[in-house]
C-alpha positions as CSV (number, residue, x, y, z in Angstrom):
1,X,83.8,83.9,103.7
2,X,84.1,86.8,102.9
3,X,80.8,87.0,100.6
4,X,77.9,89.1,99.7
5,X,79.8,91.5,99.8
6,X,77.8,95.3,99.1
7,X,78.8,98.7,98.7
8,X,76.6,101.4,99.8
9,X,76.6,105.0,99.0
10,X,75.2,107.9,101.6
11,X,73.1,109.9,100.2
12,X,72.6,108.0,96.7
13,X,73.1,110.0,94.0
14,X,73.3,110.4,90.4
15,X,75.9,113.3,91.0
16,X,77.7,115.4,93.8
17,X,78.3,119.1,94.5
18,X,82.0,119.8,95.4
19,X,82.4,120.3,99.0
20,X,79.5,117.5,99.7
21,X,80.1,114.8,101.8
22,X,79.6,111.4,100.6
23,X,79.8,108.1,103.1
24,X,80.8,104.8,101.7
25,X,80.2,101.7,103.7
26,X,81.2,98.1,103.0
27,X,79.6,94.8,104.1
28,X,80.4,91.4,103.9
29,X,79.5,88.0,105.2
30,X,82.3,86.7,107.0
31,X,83.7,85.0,109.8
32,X,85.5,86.4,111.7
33,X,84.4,90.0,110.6
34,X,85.9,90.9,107.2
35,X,89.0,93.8,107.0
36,X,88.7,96.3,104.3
37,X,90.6,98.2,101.9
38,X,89.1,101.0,100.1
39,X,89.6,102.1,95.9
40,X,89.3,104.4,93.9
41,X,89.9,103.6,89.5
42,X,91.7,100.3,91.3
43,X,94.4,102.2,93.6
44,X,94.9,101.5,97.0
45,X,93.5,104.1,98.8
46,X,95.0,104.3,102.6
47,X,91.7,104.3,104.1
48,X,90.7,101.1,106.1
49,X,87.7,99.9,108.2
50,X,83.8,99.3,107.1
51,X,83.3,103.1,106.4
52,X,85.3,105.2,104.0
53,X,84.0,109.4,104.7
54,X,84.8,111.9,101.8
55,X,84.5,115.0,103.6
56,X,84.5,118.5,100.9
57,X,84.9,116.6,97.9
58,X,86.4,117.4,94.7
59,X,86.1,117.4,90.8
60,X,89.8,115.0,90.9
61,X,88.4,112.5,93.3
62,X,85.4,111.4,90.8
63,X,85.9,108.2,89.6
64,X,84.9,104.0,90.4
65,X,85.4,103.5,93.9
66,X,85.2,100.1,95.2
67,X,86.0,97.8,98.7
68,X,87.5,94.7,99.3
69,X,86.9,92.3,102.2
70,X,89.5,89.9,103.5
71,X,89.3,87.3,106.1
72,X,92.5,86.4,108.4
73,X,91.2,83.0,108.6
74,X,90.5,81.8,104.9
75,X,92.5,84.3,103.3
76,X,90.3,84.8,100.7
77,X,89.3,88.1,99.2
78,X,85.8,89.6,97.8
79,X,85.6,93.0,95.8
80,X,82.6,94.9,95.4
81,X,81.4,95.9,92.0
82,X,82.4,99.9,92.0
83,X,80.7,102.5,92.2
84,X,80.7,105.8,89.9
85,X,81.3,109.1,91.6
86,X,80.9,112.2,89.5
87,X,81.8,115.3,90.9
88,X,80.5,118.6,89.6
């Protein structure tokens, strides 16, 4: 591992409302359990861990945001396709 790695959005939309909160979480198949980095138009974000929470969201943090799973053992990585925010 990692593989199969998915990226799901909560709630799923086409669009978001500033101030919304959206939750990202990352899954991967993996022994042991995958670590993950977040990002967003390919940056590093600085959050880590299966869940990234963007709390009162804003028009400048639109953009692709994907994860990436690593495993300690095989140090291999797996990034998820992204997926489009659009703030409004």
């Amino acid at each position: 591992g990692p593989e199969n790695i998915r990226l799901k959005l909560s709630p799923s939309e086409d669009h978001y409302m500033e101030g919304s909160t959206i939750r990202l979480s990352c899954s991967a198949d993996s022994r042991p359990t995958a670590q993950f980095q977040w990002f967003l138009n390919g940056d590093l974000l600085s959050d880590t861990g299966p869940e990234l929470t963007l709390m009162n969201i804003q028009m400048s943090q639109s953009g692709n945001y994907s994860c990436q799973a690593f495993n300690s053992k095989t140090l291999r990585y797996q990034t998820s396709q992204p997926s489009a925010i659009t703030v409004l």
